[in-house]
KEVO-622575 format. One record per residue (C-alpha): z, y, x; residue number from 1. Coordinates in nm, 3 decimals, always signed. Last residue first. Example, Ala and Ser with C-alpha at 12.3 -4.5 7.8 and 13.67 -1.06 7.14 Angstrom:
2
{w=+0.714; v=-0.106; u=+1.367; resi=2}
{w=+0.780; v=-0.450; u=+1.230; resi=1}
# end
This chain:
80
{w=-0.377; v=+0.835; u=+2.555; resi=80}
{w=-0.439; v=+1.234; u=+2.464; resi=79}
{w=-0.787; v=+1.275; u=+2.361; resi=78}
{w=-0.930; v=+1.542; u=+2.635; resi=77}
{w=-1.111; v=+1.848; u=+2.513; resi=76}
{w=-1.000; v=+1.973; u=+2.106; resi=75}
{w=-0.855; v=+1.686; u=+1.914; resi=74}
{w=-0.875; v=+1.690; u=+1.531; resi=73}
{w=-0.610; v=+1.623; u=+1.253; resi=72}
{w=-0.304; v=+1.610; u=+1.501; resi=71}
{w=-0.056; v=+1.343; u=+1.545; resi=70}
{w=-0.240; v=+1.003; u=+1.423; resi=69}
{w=-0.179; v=+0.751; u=+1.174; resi=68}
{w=-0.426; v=+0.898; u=+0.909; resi=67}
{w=-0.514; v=+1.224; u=+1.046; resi=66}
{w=-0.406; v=+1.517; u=+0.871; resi=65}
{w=-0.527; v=+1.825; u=+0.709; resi=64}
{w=-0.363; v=+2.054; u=+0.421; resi=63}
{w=-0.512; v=+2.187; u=+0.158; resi=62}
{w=-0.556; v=+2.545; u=-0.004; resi=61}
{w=-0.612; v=+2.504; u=-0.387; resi=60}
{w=-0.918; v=+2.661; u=-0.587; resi=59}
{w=-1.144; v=+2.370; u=-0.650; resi=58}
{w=-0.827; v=+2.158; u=-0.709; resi=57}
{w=-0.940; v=+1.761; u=-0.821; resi=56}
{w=-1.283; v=+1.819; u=-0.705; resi=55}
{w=-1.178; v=+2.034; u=-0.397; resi=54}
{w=-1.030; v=+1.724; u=-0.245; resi=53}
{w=-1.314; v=+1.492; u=-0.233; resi=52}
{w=-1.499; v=+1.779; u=-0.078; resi=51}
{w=-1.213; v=+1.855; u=+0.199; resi=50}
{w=-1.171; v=+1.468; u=+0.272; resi=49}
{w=-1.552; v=+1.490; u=+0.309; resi=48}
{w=-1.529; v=+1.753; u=+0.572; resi=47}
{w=-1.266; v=+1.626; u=+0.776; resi=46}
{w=-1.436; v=+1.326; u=+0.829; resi=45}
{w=-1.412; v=+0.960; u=+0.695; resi=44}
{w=-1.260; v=+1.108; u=+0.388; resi=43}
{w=-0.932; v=+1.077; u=+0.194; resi=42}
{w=-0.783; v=+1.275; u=-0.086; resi=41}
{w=-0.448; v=+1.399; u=-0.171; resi=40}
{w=-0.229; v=+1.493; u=-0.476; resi=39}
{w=+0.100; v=+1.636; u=-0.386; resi=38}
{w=+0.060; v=+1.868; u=-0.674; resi=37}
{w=+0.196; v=+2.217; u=-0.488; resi=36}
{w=+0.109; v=+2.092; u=-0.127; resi=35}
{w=-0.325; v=+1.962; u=-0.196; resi=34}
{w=-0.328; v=+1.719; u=+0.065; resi=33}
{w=-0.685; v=+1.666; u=+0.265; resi=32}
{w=-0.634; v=+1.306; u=+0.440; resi=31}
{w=-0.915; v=+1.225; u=+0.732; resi=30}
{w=-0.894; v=+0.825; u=+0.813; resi=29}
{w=-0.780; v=+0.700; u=+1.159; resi=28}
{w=-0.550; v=+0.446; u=+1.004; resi=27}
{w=-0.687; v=+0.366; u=+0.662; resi=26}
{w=-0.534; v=+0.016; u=+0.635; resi=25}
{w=-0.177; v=+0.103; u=+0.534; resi=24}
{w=-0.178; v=+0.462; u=+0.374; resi=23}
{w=-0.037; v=+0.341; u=+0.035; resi=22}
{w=+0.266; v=+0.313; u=+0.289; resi=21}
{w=+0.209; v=+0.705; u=+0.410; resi=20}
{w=+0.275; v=+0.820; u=+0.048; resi=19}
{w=+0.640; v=+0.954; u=+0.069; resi=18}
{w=+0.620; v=+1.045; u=+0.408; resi=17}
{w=+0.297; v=+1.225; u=+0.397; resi=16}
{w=+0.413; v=+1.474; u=+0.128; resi=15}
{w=+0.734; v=+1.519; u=+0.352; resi=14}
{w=+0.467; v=+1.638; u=+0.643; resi=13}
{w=+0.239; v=+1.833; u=+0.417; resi=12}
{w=+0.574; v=+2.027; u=+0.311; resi=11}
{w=+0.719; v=+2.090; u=+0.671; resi=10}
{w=+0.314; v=+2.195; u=+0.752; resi=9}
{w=+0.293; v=+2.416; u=+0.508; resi=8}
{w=+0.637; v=+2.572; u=+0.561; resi=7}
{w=+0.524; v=+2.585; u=+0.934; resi=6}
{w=+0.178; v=+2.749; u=+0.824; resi=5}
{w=+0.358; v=+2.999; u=+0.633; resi=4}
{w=+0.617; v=+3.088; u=+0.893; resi=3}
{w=+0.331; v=+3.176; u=+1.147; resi=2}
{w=+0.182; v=+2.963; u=+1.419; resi=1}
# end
């Protein structure tokens, strides 16, 4: 992981913080956050999070969580 992608991450994270307890409800729930506005957008996969997303900032990298969970996607075993 490179310094960018920390500082992304460090910012995603605080974004998350602040607006996890308008969060309560969607647990499991894709969140695309756009890290200069703060604005975010949920989706029932990654892809429509992305979508809903790129309406509000068509040319804005986001960042991807997972609605109560650590990581935005799993790759082989999900962790218990």
């Amino acid at each position: 992981m490179d310094s960018n992608t920390d500082e992304a991450e460090k910012i995603a994270d605080e974004i998350y913080k602040h607006i996890e307890p308008q969060l309560k409800g969607k647990f499991g729930k894709f969140i695309a956050i756009e890290l200069e506005s703060g604005d975010y957008a949920l989706g029932d996969t990654l892809e429509e999070a992305c979508e809903e997303s790129r309406k509000m900032h068509p040319a804005k990298e986001v960042f991807v969580k997972r609605v109560g969970m650590r990581a935005a996607i799993f790759i082989g075993a999900m962790p218990s």
